[in-house]
C-alpha positions as CSV (number, residue, x, y, z in Angstrom):
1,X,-23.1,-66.5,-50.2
2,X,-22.3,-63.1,-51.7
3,X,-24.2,-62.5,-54.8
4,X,-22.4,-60.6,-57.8
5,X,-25.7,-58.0,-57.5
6,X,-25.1,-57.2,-53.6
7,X,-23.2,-54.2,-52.0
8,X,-22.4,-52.2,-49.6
9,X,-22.4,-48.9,-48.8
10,X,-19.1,-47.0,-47.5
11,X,-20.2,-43.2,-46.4
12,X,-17.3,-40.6,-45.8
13,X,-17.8,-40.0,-42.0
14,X,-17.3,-43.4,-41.7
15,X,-13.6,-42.7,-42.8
16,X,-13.4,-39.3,-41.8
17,X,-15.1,-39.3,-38.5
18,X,-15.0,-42.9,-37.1
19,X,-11.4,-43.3,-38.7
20,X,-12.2,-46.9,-39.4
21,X,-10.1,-49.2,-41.9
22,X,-10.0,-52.2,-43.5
23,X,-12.5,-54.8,-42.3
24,X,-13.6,-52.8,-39.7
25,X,-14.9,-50.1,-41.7
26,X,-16.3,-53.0,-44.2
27,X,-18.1,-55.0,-41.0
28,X,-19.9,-51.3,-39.4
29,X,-20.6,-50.3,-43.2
30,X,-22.5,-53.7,-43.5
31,X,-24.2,-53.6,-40.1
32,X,-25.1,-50.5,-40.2
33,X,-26.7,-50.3,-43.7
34,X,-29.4,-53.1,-42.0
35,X,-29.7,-50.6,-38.8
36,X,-29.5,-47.1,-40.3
37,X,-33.5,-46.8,-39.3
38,X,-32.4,-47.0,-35.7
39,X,-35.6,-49.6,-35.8
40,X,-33.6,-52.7,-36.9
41,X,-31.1,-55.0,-35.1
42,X,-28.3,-57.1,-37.7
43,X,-29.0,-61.1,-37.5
44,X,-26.4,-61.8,-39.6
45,X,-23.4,-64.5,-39.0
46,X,-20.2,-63.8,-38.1
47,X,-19.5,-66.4,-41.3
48,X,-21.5,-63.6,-43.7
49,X,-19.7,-61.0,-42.2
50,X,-16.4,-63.1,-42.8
51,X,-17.2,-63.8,-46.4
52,X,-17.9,-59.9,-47.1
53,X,-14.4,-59.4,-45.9
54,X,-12.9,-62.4,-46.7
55,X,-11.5,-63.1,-43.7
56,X,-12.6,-65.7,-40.9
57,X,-15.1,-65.7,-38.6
58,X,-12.5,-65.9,-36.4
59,X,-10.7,-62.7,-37.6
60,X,-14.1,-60.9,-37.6
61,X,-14.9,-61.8,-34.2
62,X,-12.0,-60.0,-33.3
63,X,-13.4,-56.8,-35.1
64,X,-16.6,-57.0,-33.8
65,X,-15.2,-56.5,-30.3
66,X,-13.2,-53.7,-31.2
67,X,-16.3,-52.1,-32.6
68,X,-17.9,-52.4,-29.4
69,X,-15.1,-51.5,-27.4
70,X,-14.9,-48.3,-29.4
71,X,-19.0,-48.1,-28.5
72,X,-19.5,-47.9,-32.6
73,X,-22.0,-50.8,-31.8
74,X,-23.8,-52.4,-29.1
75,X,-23.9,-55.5,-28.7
């Protein structure tokens, strides 16, 4: 459950350089505010994910591959 106090962090290159959108840009911007240290690895659900975005987990699975495709993330 997303708490009213949470957030997350959208960074222009993320726009700008990546050119992501919609819930791709909100799915790397949440993974990668856990893994910015390049020390940490996201454990989340796809179902957190889904609920940031409020979409499926379904739908998100869908974006996570794209991310990986695009080699944004490894899997």
């Amino acid at each position: 459950m997303i708490k009213d106090e949470n957030y997350v962090s959208i960074q222009g290159w993320m726009i700008n350089s990546l050119k992501l959108k919609g819930n791709e840009l909100i799915i790397y911007a949440l993974i990668y505010g856990f893994t910015q240290d390049g020390e940490q690895w996201f454990e989340g659900s796809r179902q957190y994910l889904a609920e940031w975005c409020n979409s499926t987990k379904r739908g998100v699975q869908k974006n996570l591959k794209t991310l990986v495709e695009k080699g944004y993330l490894i899997k």
